[in-house]
N, C-alpha and C positions, 0 to 999 in steps of 0.2 A: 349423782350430785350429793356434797355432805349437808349435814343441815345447816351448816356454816351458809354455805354460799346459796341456800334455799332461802334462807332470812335476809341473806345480802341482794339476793334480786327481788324478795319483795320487798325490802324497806325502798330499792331504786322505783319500782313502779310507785309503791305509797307515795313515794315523796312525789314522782313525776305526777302523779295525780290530783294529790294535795295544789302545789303548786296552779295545774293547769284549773282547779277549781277556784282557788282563788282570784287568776287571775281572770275567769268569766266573773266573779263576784265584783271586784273592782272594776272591770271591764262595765259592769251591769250599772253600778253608780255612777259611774263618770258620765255615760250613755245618759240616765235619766236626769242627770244634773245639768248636762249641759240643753237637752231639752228644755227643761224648765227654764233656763237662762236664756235660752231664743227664745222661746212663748212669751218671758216678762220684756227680753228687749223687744220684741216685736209689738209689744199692747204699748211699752212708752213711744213705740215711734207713733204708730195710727194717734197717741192721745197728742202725741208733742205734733203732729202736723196738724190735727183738730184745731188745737191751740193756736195754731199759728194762723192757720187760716182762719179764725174769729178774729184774733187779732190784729189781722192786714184786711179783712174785709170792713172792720169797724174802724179803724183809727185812720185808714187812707184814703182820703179823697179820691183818688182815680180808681177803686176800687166799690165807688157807688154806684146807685142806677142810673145818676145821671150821667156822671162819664161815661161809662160804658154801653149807655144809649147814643150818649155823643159818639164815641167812637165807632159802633156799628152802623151809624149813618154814614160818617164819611169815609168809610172803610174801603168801600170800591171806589171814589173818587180822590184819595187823599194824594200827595204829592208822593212823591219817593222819600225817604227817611232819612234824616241827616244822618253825618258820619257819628257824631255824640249817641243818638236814639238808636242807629242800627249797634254800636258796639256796648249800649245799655241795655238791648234783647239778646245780644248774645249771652253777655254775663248771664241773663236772668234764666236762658234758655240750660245753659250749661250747670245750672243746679248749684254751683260754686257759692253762693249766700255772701259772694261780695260785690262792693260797692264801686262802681266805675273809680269816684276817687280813690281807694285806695290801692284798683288792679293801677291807675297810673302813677299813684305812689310805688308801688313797688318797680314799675319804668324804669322811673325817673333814678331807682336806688339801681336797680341791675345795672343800668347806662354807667351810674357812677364809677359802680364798685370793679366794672369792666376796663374801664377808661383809665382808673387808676393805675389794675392789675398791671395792664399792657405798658402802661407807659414806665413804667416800675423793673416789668421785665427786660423791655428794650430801650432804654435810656432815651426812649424821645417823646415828646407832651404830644405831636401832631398825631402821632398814630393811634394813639389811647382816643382819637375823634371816633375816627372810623370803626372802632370796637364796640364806642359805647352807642352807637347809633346803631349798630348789627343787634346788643344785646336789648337795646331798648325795647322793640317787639316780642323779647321773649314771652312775659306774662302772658297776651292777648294772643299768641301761641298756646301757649298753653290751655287756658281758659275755650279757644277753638276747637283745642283737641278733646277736651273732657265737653263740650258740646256736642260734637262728632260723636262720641262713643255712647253721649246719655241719648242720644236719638237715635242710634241703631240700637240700643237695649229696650227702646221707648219701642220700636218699630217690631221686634221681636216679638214684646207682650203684645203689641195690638190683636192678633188673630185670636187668642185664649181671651183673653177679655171680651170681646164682643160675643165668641159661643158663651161664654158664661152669661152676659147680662141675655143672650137669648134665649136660655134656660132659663133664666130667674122670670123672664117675662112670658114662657111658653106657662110656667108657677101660677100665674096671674096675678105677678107683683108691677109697678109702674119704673117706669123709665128713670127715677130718679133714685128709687130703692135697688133695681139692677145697677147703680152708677155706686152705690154705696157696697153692694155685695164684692164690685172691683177692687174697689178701696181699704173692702177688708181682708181679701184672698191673695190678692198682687203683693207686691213689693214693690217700693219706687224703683222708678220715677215714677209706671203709669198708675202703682197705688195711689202717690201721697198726690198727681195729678187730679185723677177722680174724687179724691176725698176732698181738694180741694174745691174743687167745683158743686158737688154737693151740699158743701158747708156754704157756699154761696149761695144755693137757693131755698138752704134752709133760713137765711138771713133773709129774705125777700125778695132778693134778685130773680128776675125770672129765666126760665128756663133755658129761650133764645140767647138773651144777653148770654147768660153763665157758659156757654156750651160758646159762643164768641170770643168769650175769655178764653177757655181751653185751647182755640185753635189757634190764636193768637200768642199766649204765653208757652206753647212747648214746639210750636214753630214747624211741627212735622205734617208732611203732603199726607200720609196716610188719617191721620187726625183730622186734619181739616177738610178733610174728603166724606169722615165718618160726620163730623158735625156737618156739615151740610147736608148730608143724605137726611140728617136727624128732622132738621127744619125745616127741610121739602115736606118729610112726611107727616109733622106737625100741620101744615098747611094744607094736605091735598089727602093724609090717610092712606092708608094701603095696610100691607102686611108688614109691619114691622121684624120678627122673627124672624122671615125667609131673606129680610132685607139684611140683616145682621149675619147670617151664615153665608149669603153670597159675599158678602161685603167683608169677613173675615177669608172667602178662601181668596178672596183675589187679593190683599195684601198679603195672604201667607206665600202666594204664587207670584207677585212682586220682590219678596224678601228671599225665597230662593234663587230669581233670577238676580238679585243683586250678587247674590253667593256667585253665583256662575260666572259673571261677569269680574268678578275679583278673583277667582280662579283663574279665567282666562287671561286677564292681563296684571296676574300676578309677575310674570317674566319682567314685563313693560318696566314694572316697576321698582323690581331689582335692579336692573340693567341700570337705569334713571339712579338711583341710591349709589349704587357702586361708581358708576362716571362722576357723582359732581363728589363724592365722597373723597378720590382719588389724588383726585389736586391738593387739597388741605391735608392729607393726610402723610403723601409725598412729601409737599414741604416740613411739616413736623418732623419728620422723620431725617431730611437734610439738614434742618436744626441742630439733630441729636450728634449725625454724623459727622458734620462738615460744616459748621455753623458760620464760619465768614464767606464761605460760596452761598449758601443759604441767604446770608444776609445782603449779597449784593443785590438782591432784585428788589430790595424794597428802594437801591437807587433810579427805580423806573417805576414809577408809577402809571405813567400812562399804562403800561404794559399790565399791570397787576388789575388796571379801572377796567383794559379792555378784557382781563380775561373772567373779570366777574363778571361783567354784563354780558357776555357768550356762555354762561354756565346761567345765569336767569334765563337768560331766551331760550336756552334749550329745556330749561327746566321747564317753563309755561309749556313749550311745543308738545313733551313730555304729558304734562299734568293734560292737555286737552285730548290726547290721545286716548288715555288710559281713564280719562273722567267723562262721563258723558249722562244727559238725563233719560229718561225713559219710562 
């Protein structure tokens, strides 16, 4: 080899070297920068839920000792919840930080803007009814579904949160400072939950109420199963500890059988998706094709009423199959 092509393979290694050292160098900042940017967003979320819970525990009446004495009394006698109250626990449940008024403001806009679309596209006012009354649910759909998903993420943390506060209390720290140790290790929901509630009984509240509050405002069986164990053992003493590590594996072993069961009747409900999916989709598609064959069946209505309420019923028959408690 001449020394030509001696100098031409090492400047290709220098350079591949150079190169590959810079870019661990660059590699190495962007790694510690963005570090530093989660560690600061994560101190403004713990201070901005702090905040918030001093906040709502000071400025709202239902959020005092007396209400929430009031409502731990009537709690196992109370009536069933109106439709208003149950769909103001969901909003609150689903973390969404809006206000019934305005998830029904947006209703009442999706109903419109649907109703118009339709009647816009098919030259007639009466159909653009039945659209906006399909679209009008939307929001509180939605708002359902991000409930759904904050409570199996809520349900997930439960097991690690409870070994933890039983580690912080094997420490010989107190029930309330294990509630704060969650609050600063988790991530919401079940962080900015705990922080909540701590911040509650750093304002006065006591321990029962606050721990009533939790199992009330995040709505999940797993929770409201750990606050009761709490207040038994408040009342009668025992081993706390051992009650916290049983009581974390049997939710963890609840949470995997939910997996298994969604596993298993994963089929169930592809099957259920593709059948009611198939009709609407079918007609769109005869729209595209063959749009005045397509648009004779909107002269039978009957016929279109009876095939939606045959695609609900079997959607319920569906959902009860594939949905069940345990």
């Amino acid at each position: 080899m001449t020394v030509i092509g001696v100098v031409i393979v090492f400047t290709f290694i220098t350079s591949v070297a150079m190169v590959f050292a810079g870019n661990l160098v660059v590699s190495d900042v962007m790694e510690r920068n963005r570090k530093k940017r989660l560690a600061k967003m994560e101190n403004e979320l713990i201070q901005r839920n702090k905040q918030k819970a001093r906040l709502k525990a000071t400025s709202k009446q239902e959020r005092t000792k007396g209400s929430l004495a009031h409502e731990a009394v009537l709690e196992s006698k109370a009536d069933q919840p109106t439709l208003m109250e149950r769909i103001k626990q969901m909003i609150e449940q689903s973390g969404t930080e809006l206000s019934p008024p305005t998830i029904f403001g947006i209703s009442v806009l999706c109903a419109i803007v649907a109703s118009g679309v339709t009647a816009l596209l098919l030259q007639d006012f009466l159909l653009g009814i039945p659209a906006g009354i399909v679209a009008a649910p939307l929001p509180l759909m939605w708002v359902k579904l991000k409930r759904k998903q904050r409570l199996e993420l809520l349900s997930s943390q439960m097991p690690d949160a409870l070994e933890l506060m039983s580690r912080v209390l094997r420490a010989g720290q107190t029930i309330t400072q294990a509630m704060l140790a969650v609050a600063q290790e988790f991530k919401a929901p079940i962080g900015s939950e705990f922080l909540y509630c701590y911040e509650q009984q750093n304002l006065g509240i006591s321990t029962d109420l606050a721990l009533r509050d939790l199992a009330k405002r995040t709505g999940l069986l797993e929770m409201k199963i750990f606050v009761l164990a709490l207040i038994i053992h408040r009342q009668s003493g025992g081993n706390l500890t051992e009650l916290l590590d049983k009581l974390a594996s049997i939710i963890r072993e609840r949470y995997k059988m939910r997996g298994k069961i969604k596993a298993l009747t994963a089929e169930g409900r592809l099957q259920a998706a593709i059948l009611l999916g198939l009709p609407p989709a079918m007609y769109g598609l005869l729209l595209i094709i063959s749009r005045p064959y397509a648009l004779e069946l909107l002269n039978y209505p009957k016929l279109i009423f009876g095939c939606l309420t045959s695609m609900t019923i079997g959607a319920l028959v569906i959902r009860k199959i594939v949905n069940f408690d345990f």
